[in-house]
LOGU-619747 format. One record per residue (C-alpha): residue in three letters; x, y, z. Coordinates in Angstrom, 3 decimals, decimal comma. Example, Ala and Ser with C-alpha at 12.3 -4.5 7.8 and 13.67 -1.06 7.14 Angstrom:
2
  code         X         Y         Z
   ala    12,300    -4,500     7,800
   ser    13,670    -1,060     7,140
END
This chain:
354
  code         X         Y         Z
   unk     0,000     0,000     0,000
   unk     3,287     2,424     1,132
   unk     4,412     1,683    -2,607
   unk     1,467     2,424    -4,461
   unk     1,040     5,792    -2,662
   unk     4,772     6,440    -2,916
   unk     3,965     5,592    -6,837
   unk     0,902     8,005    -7,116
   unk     2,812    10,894    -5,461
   unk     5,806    10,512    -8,001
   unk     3,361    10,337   -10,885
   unk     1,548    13,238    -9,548
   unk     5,223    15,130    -9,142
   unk     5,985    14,542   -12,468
   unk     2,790    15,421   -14,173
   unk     3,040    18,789   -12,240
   unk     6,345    19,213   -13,876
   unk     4,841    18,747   -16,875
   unk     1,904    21,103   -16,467
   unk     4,566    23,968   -15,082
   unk     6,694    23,053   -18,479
   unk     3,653    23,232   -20,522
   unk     2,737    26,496   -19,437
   unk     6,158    28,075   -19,859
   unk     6,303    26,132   -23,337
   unk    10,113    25,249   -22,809
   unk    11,807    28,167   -23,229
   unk    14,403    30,667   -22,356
   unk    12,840    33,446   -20,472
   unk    12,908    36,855   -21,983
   unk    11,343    39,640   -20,280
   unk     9,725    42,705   -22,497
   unk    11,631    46,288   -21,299
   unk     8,222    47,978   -21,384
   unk     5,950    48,157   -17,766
   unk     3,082    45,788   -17,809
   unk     0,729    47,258   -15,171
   unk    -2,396    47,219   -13,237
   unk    -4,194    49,723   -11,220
   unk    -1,959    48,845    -8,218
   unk     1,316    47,386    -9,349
   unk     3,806    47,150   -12,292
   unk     5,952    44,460   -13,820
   unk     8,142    42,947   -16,653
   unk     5,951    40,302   -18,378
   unk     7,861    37,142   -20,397
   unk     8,125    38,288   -23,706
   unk     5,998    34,298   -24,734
   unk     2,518    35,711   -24,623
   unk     2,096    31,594   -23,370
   unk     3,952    32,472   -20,411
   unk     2,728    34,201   -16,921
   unk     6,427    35,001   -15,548
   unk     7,276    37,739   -14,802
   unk    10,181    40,181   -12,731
   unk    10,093    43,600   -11,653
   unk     6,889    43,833    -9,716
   unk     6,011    46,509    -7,269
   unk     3,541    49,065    -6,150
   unk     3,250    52,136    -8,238
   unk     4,954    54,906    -6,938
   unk     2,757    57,654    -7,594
   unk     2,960    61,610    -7,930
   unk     0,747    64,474    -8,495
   unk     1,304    66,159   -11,709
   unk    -0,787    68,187   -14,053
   unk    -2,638    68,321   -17,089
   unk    -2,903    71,352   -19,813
   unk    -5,936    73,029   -17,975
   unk    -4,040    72,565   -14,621
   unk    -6,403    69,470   -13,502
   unk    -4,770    66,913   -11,175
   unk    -3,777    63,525   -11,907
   unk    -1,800    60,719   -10,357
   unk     1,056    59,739   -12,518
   unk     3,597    56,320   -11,498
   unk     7,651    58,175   -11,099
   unk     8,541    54,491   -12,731
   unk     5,849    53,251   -15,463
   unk     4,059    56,130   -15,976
   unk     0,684    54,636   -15,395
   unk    -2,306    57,582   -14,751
   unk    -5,311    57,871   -12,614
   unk    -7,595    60,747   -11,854
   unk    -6,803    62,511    -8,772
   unk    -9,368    63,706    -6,435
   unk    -9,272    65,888    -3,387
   unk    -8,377    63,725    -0,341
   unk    -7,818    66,932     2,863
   unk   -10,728    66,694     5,163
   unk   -12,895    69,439     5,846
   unk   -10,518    72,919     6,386
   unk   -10,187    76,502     5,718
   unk    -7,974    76,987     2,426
   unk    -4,394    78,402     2,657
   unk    -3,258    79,142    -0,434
   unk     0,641    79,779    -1,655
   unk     2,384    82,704    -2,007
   unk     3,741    81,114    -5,260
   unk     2,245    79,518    -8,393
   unk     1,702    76,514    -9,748
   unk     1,681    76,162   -13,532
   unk     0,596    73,532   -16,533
   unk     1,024    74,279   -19,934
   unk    -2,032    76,892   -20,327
   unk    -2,580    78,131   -17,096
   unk    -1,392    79,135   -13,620
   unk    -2,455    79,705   -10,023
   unk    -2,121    79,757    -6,616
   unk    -2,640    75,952    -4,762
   unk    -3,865    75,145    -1,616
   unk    -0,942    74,331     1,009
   unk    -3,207    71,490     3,190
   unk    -1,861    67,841     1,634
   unk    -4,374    66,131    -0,737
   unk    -6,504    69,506    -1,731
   unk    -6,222    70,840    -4,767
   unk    -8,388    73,883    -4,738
   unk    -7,059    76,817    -7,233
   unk    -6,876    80,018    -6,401
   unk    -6,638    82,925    -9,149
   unk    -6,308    80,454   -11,473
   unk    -6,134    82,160   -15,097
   unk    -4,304    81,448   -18,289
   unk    -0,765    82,790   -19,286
   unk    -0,041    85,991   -19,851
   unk     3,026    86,053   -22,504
   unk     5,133    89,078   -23,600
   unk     7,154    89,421   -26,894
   unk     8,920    86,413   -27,356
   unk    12,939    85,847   -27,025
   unk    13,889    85,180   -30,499
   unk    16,540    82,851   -32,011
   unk    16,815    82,559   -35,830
   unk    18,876    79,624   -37,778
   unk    19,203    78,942   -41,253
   unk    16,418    76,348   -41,614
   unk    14,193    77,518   -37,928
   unk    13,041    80,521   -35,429
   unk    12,655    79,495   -31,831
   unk    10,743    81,660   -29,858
   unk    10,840    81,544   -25,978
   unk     7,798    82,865   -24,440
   unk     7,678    83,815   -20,683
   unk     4,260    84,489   -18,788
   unk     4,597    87,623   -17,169
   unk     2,660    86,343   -13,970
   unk     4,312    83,034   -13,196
   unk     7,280    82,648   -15,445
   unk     6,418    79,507   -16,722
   unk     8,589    79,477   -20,321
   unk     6,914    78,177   -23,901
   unk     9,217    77,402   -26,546
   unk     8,037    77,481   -29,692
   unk    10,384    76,030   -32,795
   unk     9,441    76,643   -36,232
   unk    10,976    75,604   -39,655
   unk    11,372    77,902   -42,019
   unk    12,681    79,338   -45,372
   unk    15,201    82,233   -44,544
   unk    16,932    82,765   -47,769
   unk    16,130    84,415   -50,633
   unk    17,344    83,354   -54,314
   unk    17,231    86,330   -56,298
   unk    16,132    90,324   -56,632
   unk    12,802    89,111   -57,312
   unk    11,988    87,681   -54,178
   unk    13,903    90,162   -52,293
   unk    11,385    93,250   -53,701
   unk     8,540    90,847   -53,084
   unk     9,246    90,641   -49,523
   unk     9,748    94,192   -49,093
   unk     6,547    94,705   -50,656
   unk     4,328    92,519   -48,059
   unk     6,328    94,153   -45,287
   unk     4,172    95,755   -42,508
   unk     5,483    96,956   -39,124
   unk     2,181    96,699   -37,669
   unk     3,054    93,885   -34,912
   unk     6,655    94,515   -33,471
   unk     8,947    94,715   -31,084
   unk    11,594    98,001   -31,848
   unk    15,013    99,492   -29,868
   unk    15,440   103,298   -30,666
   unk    18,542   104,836   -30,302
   unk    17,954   108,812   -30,122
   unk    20,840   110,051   -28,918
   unk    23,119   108,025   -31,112
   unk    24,807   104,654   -31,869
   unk    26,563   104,956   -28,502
   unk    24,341   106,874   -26,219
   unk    22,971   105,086   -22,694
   unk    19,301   106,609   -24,163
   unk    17,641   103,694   -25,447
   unk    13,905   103,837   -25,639
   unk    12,208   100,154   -26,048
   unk     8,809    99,785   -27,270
   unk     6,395    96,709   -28,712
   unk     3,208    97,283   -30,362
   unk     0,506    94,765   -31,067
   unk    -1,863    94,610   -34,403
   unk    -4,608    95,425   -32,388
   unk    -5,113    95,630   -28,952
   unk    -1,694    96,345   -26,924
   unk     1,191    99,119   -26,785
   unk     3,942    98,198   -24,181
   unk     7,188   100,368   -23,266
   unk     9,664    98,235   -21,136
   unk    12,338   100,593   -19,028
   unk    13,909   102,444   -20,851
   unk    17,148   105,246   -19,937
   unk    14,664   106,414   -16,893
   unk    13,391   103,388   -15,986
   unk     9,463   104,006   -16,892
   unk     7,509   101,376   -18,078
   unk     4,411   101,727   -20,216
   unk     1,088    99,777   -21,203
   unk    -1,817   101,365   -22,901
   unk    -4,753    99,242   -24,163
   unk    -7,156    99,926   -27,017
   unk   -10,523   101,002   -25,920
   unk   -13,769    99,877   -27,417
   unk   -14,387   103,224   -28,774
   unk   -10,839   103,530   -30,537
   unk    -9,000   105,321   -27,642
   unk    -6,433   104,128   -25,637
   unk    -5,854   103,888   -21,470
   unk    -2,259   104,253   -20,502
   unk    -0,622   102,558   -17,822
   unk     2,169   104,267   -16,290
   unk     4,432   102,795   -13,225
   unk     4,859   105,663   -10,757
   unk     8,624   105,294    -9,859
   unk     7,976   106,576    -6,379
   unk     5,322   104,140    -4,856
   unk     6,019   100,916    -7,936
   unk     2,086   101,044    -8,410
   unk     0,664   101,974   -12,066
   unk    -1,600   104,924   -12,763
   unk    -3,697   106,221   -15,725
   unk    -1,589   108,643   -17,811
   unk    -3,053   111,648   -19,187
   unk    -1,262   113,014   -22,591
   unk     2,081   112,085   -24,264
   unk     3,573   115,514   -24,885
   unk     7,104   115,047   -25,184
   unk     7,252   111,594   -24,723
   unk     6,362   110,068   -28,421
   unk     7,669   106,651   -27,864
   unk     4,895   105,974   -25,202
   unk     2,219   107,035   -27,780
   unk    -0,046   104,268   -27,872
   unk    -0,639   103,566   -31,566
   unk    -0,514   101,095   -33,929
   unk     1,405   102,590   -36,801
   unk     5,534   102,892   -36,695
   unk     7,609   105,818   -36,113
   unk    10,104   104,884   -38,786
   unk     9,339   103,050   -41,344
   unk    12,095   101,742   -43,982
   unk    12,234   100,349   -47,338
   unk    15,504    98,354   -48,649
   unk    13,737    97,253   -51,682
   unk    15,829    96,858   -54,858
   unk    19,071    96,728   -52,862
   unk    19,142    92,899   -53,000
   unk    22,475    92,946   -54,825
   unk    24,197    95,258   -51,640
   unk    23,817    92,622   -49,224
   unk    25,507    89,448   -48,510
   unk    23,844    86,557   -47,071
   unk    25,476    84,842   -43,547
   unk    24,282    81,128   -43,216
   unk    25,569    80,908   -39,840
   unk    23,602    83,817   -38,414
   unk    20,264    83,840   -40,934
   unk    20,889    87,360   -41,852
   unk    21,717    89,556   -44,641
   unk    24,303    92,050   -43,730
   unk    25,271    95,651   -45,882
   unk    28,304    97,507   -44,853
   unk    27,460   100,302   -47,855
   unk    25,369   103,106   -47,584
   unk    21,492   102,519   -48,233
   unk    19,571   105,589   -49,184
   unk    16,109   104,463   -47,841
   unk    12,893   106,186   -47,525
   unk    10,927   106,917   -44,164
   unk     7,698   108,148   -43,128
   unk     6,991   110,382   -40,534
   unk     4,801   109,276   -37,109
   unk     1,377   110,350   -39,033
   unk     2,356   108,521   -41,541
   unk     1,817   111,354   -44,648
   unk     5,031   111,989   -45,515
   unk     7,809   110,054   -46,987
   unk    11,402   111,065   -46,733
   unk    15,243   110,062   -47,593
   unk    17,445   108,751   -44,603
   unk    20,657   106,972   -44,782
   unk    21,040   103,833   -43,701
   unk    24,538   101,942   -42,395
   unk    25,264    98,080   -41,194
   unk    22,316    97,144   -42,217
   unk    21,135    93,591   -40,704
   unk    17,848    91,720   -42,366
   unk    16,552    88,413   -41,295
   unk    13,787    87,080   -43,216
   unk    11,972    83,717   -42,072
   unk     9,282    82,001   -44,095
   unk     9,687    84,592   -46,783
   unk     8,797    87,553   -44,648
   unk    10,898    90,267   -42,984
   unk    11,474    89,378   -39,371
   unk    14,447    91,708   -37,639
   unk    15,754    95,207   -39,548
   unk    18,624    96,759   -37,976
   unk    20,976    99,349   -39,215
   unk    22,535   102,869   -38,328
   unk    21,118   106,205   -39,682
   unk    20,680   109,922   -40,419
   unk    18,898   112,176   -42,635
   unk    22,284   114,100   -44,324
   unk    25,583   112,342   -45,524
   unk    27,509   115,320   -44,299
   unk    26,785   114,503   -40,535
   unk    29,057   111,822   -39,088
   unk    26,331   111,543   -35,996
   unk    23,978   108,016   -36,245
   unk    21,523   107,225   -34,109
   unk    20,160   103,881   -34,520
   unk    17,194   101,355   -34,256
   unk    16,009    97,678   -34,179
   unk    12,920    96,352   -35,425
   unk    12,469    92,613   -33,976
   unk     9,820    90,101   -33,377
   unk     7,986    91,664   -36,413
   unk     4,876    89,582   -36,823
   unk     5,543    87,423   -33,485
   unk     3,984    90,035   -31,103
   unk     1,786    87,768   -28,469
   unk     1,083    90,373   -25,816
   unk    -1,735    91,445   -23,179
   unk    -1,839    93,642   -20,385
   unk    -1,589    91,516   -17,116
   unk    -4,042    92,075   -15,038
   unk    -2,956    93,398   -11,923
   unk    -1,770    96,561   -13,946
   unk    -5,563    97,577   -14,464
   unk    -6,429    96,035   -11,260
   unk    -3,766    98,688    -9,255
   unk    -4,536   101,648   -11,538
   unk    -5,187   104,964    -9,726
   unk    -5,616   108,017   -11,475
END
């Protein structure tokens, strides 16, 4: 009787053996590099879809990270898997940060108890003129929200040399400084007086600190007329500026103080592969319009720099005057032409005081 149980349990060993063998279909064990998971752990599978071995398994290791809209979500540090994330605080009075949390489209201020997620002032980016870097074959643009500083870089490929005259006067033709950042030298090439100012196509007109340190926004009205923001250099707040006598950079307006044609001069540049530009060390007489925009006249232009990108002016820059018998230049930039992304942030309205 021993021996025929002894029997049975060897045959039953062995057929177990077999089953395990079966399963695993004889073979060499080969586990797949991406995470197999479930809603509570991860693991590397056998790559033998026959075969339930696997290595590797653990508990996910979560963290809280954010979609586009700024909604919360659990995301695994090692697999990646994602589940919704819900408020887990118990019943309390919000305390919100000081400083703000940001996703791709918005930012705000979160609540500092662990597990809520309440958002406070929540509201999307507010982006400036970007900062500008042109190649042969791209233009990145790095856009910073002037509330949170969360960055946005933007790459785009594009066609930044032109083949012949042709083109060249084509360009020139389409070219509108009607969305722009510019740098005006007044009181010459080397003078400390520079005078910054970026105008949008239709809504914005933004001075950044200039040689006094003033800073500037002014915001179309419904009617046509514009509010102007100016920072009072005594108390930091902004007020509501009356007039722009003297001061005709700060102008709110949508048309250019200088505007320049280099049209049919194709053959006076050279083109630079390494920096995207077209450079002219001759003299360029050029014609200019004054800040009403009714009268054209001839200036003189020196190291002149053009970049175009996707067959459209994007950056002038070049020395100047109005008579070939002064040695005197002042100078100017026009930059970010057609990039201009721009509102007024909010709390400038909101601290406004006449």
């Amino acid at each position: 009787m021993k021996k025929l149980l002894s029997l049975m349990l060897v045959m039953c060993m062995c057929f177990g053996l077999v089953l395990i063998l079966a399963s695993c279909d004889d073979h060499d064990h080969v586990f797949e590099e991406e995470w197999t998971s479930d809603s509570d752990y991860h693991w590397h599978a056998c790559e033998n879809a026959n075969c339930d071995l696997y290595e590797d398994r653990e508990e996910h290791d979560f963290e809280v990270k954010y979609d586009a809209d700024g909604a919360p979500y659990n995301e695994c540090k090692v697999c990646g898997k994602k589940n919704t994330k819900v408020n887990t605080a118990p019943e309390h009075e919000h305390e919100f940060a000081e400083d703000y949390t940001y996703s791709e489209n918005f930012h705000w201020k979160a609540c500092n108890v662990d597990g809520c997620f309440e958002a406070f002032e929540k509201e999307e980016h507010h982006y400036a003129n970007p900062e500008v870097e042109y190649s042969d074959s791209s233009i990145t643009m790095t856009y910073v929200c002037q509330i949170c500083n969360y960055e946005k870089v933007e790459t785009k490929e594009v066609e930044s040399q032109l083949d012949n005259a042709t083109e060249w006067n084509e360009t020139f033709e389409n070219f509108e400084l009607t969305n722009f950042s510019m740098y005006v030298y007044i009181g010459g090439v080397d003078s400390e007086d520079t005078r910054h100012c970026m105008i949008d196509e239709d809504t914005v007109y933004y001075c950044i600190p200039g040689a006094w340190g003033r800073e500037f926004y002014s915001q179309k009205n419904s009617d046509g007329t514009y509010t102007t923001y100016v920072k009072n250099q005594e108390t930091g707040k902004f007020e509501i500026k009356e007039g722009t006598t003297g001061e005709w950079f700060v102008s709110a307006s949508t048309e250019p103080v200088i505007r320049v044609s280099f049209a049919d001069n194709f053959d006076k540049f050279t083109y630079d592969p390494e920096t995207a530009s077209y450079n002219c060390s001759e003299i360029i007489e050029a014609e200019y319009t004054n800040f009403q925009g009714t009268e054209w006249k001839t200036m003189y232009c020196y190291s002149s720099i053009i970049k175009v990108n996707d067959g459209k002016i994007a950056y002038v820059e070049c020395e100047y005057n109005f008579d070939l018998e002064n040695d005197e230049k002042a100078s100017f930039i026009y930059y970010n032409i057609g990039m201009t992304d721009f509102s007024v942030p909010p709390q400038v309205i909101e601290e406004a005081t006449k």
